[in-house]
C-alpha positions in Angstrom: -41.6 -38.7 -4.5 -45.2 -39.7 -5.2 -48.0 -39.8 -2.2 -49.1 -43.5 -3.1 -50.3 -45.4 -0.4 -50.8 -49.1 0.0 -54.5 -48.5 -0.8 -53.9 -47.2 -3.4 -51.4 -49.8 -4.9 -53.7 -52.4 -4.5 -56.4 -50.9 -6.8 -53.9 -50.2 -9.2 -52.4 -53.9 -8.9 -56.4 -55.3 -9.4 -57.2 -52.9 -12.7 -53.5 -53.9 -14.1 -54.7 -57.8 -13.2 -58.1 -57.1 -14.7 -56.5 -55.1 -18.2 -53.5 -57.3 -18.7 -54.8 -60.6 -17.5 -52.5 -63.0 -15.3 -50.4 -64.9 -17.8 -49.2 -61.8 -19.2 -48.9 -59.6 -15.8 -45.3 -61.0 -14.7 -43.5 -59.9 -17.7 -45.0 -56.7 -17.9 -44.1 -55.8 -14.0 -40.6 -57.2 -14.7 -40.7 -54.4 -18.0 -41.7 -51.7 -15.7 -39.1 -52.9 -13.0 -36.0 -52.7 -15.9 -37.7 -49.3 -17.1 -37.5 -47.5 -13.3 -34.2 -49.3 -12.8 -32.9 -47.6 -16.4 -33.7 -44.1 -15.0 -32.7 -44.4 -11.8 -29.3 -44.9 -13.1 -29.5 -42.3 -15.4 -30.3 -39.6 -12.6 -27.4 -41.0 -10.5 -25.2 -40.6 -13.4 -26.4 -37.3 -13.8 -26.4 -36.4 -10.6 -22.4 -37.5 -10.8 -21.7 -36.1 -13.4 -23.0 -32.8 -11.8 -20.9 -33.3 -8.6 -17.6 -34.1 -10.6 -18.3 -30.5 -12.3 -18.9 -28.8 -9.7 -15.4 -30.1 -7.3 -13.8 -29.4 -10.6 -14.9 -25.5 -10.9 -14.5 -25.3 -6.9 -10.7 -26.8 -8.1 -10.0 -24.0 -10.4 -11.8 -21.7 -8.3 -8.8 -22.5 -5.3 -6.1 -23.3 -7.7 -6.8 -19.5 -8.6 -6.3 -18.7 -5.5 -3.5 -20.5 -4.6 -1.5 -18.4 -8.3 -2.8 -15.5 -6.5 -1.2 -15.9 -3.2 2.0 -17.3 -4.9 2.5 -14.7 -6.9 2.0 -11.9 -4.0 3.9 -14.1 -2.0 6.8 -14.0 -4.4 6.5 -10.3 -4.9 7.5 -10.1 -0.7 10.1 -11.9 -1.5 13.0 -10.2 0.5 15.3 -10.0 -2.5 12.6 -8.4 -4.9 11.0 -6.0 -1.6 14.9 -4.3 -1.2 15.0 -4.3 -4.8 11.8 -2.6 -5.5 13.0 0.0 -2.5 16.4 0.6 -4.1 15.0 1.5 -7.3 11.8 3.7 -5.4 14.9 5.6 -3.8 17.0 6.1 -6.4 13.9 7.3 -8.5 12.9 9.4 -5.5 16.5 11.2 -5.1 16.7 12.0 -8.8 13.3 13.8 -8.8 14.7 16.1 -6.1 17.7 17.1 -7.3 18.1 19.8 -9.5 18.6 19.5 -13.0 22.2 20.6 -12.9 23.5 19.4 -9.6 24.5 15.9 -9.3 24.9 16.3 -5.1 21.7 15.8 -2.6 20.8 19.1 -1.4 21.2 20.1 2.6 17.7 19.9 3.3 17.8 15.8 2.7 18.7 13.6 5.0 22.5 11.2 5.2 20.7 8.1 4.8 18.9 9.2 1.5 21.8 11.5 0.1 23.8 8.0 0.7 21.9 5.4 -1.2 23.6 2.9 -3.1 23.7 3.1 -7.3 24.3 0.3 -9.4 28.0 0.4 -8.8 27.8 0.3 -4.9 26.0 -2.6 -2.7 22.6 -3.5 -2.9 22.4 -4.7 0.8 20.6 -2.5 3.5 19.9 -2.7 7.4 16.4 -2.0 8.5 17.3 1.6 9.6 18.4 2.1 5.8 15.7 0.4 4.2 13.0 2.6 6.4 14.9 6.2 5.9 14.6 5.1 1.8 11.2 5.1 2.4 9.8 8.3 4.2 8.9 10.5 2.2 10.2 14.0 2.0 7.1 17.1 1.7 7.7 18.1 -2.2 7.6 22.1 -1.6 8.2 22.9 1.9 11.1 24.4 3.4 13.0 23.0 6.6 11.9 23.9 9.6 14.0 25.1 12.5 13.8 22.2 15.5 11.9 23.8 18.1 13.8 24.8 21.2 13.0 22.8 24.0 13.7 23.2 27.4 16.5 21.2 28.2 17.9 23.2 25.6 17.7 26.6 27.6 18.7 25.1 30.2 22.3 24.4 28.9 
């Protein structure tokens, strides 16, 4: 902290022996000794007191996280995923059918016209869950399957 070599303290130890004298010099050292021992303890209680504030911000800081991740991790929750997939489909078929007809039209595909309301099950296989989710193009027609080979060929 300070530069003060042992030069140094030994001139300042003869003027404090010359200003003081040496009946009184004992008591005034031990003064000095309780004063630097009083603020060292105050900078480490400081300096505590700093760490503790900042392991408690870092602890909100990862408990933040941690709500974070809970709650997307609760939102992947198989139960609320088919859920939210069910409801995406359902709201999917009713914007393409037309305003009078209750009945899929031809252009959509079995697994879509056949996805389950409130009355049927809510359970799914993969296939099911995955056909839910393509999406259909909004305004194009169907287009004929190209004719492949093999097809000329029988």
């Amino acid at each position: 902290m300070f530069d003060i070599g042992w030069s140094e303290l030994v001139v300042i130890g003869v003027v404090a022996l010359i200003a003081i004298g040496p009946k009184e010099l004992p008591g005034v050292l031990r003064s000095v000794g309780q004063w630097i021992g009083k603020a060292r303890r105050m900078a480490a209680d400081f300096q505590g007191q700093f760490n503790e504030a900042m392991r408690e911000a870092e602890m909100a800081d990862i408990k933040k996280q941690f709500d974070d991740v809970s709650a997307a991790a609760k939102d992947l929750n198989p139960t609320n995923l088919l859920t939210s997939i069910t409801k995406d489909a359902e709201d999917m078929l009713k914007m393409d059918e037309p305003a009078g007809s209750g009945a899929a039209t031809s252009a959509e595909p079995a697994s879509a016209a056949a996805a389950p309301t409130s009355e049927t099950s809510s359970t799914f296989t993969e296939g099911e869950a995955h056909a839910l989710m393509v999406e259909k193009p909004a305004e194009a027609p169907a287009a004929p399957a190209p004719a492949t080979p093999d097809a000329k060929a029988s």
